[in-house]
C-alpha positions as a printed Julia matrix, in Angstrom:
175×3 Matrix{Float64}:
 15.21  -17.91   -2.13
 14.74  -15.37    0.57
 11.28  -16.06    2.75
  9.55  -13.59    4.32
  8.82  -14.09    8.03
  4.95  -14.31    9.63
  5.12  -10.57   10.68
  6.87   -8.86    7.45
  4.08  -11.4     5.21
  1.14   -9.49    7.69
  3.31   -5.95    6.63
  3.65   -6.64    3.54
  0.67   -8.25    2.17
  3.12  -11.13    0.84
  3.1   -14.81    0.95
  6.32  -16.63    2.49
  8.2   -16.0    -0.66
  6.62  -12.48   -2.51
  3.68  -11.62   -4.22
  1.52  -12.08   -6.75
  0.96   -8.3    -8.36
 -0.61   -9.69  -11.92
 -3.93   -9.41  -11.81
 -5.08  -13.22  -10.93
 -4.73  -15.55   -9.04
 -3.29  -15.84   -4.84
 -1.38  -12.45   -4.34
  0.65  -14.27   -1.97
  1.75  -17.33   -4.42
  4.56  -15.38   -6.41
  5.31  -18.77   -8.64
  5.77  -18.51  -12.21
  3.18  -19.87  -14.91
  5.88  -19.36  -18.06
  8.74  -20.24  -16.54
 10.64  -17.11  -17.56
 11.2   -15.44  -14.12
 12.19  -18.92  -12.94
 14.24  -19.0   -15.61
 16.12  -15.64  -15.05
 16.18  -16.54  -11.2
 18.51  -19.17  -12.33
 20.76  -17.1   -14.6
 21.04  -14.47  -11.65
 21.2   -16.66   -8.12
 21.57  -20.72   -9.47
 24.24  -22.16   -6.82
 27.06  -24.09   -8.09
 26.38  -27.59   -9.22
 29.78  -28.88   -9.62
 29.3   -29.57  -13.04
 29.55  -26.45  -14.26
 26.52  -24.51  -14.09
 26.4   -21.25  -11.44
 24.65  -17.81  -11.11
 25.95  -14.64  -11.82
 25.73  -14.05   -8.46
 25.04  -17.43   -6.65
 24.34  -17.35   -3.2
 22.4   -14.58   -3.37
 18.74  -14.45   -2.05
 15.74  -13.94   -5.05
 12.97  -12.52   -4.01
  9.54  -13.91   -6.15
  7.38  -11.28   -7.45
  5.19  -12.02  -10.31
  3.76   -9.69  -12.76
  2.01  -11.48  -15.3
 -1.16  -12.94  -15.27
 -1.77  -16.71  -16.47
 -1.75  -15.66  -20.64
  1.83  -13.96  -19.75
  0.5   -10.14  -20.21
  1.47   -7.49  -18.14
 -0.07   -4.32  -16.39
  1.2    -0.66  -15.55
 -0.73   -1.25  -12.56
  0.93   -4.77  -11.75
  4.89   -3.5   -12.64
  4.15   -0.15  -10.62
  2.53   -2.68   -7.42
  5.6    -4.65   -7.79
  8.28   -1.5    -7.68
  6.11   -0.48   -4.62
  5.87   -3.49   -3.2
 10.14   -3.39   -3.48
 10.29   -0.57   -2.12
  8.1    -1.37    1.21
 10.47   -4.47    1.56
 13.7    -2.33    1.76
 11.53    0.18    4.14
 11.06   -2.86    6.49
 14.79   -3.84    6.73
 15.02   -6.42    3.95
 18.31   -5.46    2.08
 17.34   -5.16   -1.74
 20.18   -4.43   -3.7
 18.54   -4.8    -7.68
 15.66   -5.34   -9.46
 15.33   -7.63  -12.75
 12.48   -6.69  -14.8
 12.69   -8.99  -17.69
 10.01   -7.71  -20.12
  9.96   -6.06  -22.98
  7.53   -4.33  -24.98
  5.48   -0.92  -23.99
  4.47   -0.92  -20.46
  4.36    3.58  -20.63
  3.16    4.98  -17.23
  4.43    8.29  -15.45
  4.57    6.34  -11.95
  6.67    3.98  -13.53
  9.26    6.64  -13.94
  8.3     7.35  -10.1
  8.85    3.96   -8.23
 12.25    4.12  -10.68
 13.08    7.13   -8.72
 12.42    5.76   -5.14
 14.12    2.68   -5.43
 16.67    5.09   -6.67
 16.82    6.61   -3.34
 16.79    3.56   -2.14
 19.85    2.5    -3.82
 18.53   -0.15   -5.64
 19.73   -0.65   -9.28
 16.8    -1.52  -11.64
 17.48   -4.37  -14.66
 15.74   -4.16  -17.77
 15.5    -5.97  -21.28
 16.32   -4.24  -24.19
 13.55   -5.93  -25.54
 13.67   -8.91  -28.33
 12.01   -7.14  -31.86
 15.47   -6.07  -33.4
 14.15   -2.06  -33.11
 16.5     0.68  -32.33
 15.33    1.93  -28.88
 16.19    5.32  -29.38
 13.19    6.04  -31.9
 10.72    2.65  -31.22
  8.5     3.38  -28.26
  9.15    0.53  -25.52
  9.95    0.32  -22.14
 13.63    1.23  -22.11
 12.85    4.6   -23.48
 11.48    5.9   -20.11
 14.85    4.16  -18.09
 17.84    4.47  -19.44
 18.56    7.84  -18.27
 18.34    6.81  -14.97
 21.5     6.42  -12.65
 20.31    3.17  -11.47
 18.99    1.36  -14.52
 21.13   -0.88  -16.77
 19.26   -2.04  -19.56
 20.39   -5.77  -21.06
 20.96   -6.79  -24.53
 21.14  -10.27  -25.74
 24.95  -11.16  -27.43
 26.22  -14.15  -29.03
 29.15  -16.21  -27.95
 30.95  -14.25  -30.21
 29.93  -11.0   -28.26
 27.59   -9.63  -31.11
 24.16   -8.89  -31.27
 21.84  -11.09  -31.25
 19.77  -10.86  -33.96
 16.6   -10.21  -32.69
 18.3    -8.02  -29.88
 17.32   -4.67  -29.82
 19.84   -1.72  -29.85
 20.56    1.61  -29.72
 21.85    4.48  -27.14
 18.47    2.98  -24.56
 19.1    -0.45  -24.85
C-alpha cells in the first residue's frame, strides 16, 4: 500500500493512504464500504502467500482512492476528482504507472475524456470494465464508449476458465 508522507498529505489534500472523492464521509479515509476496490487491490498487488494465491503484479504499491459513496453510487464529479487527484500525485513525484477504474455503467462527462488525456501525457495507462449487463458496447451507451479510443486505456472483459465470455460480460469493438 503506498502512504503518503505528512507534506505530500498537506499537498495533496489526502489522508496517509488517498482520498476519499465520493461525496461522504472523511476525504482523507480512502477505505472501501463494498469491498470491491479492496477486492480488485488484491487481484492487481496481493503478495505471494505461498499457497498459491499472488497479484498480477505483486509487490507493487496501490494507491486508495474511493469513489463511491456509502450506497455504492458514483459521481462525474467524484471519478473526474479522482483522475485529478492522480494526476497531482504524479506532478509531485509519486510514480503512477495505471489506473483501475472498476465500474461500469454510464458515468458521461466531457472532463472525463479530459483527465483521460492528461494522465495520458502523463503516461499513465487507464483500466476500465467492460461493464457486467451482457450489451454490446459499441451501440449501448456506458462508460467504455468515451475510452476505448484512447492510447492509454485498456478496457477489461470478464472470461471463463475456458477463455470465453462470461455471460454477463459485455462485448464488442469498446469493451
Amino acid at each position: 500500500m503506498y502512504e503518503f508522507s505528512p507534506e505530500l498529505q498537506k499537498k495533496l489534500s489526502c489522508g496517509p493512504f488517498g482520498i476519499n472523492t465520493g461525496g461522504d464521509g472523511d476525504t482523507k479515509d480512502p477505505m472501501d464500504y463494498n469491498g470491491h476496490g479492496t477486492h480488485c487491490a488484491g487481484i492487481i498487488a496481493g503478495s505471494w502467500n505461498g499457497i498459491g494465491i499472488s497479484g498480477m503484479a505483486s509487490g507493487c504499491r496501490v494507491m486508495a482512492i474511493k469513489t463511491e459513496n456509502e450506497k455504492g453510487d458514483l459521481t462525474n464529479d467524484g471519478v473526474v476528482k479522482a483522475m485529478a487527484f492522480v494526476a497531482d500525485a504524479a506532478d509531485n513525484g509519486i510514480d503512477v504507472r495505471a489506473v483501475n477504474n472498476s465500474f461500469g455503467g454510464t458515468i458521461a462527462a466531457p472532463c472525463l475524456s479530459v483527465e483521460l488525456m492528461e494522465l495520458n501525457k502523463r503516461g499513465i495507462v487507464c483500466t476500465y470494465s467492460s461493464g457486467n449487463e451482457n450489451a454490446c458496447c459499441d451501440i449501448a451507451d456506458n462508460t467504455t464508449n468515451q475510452f476505448y479510443r484512447a492510447s492509454n486505456s485498456v478496457i477489461v472483459n470478464a472470461a471463463t476458465p475456458a477463455y470465453t465470455k462470461c455471460e454477463f460480460s459485455n462485448y464488442g469493438k469498446g469493451a
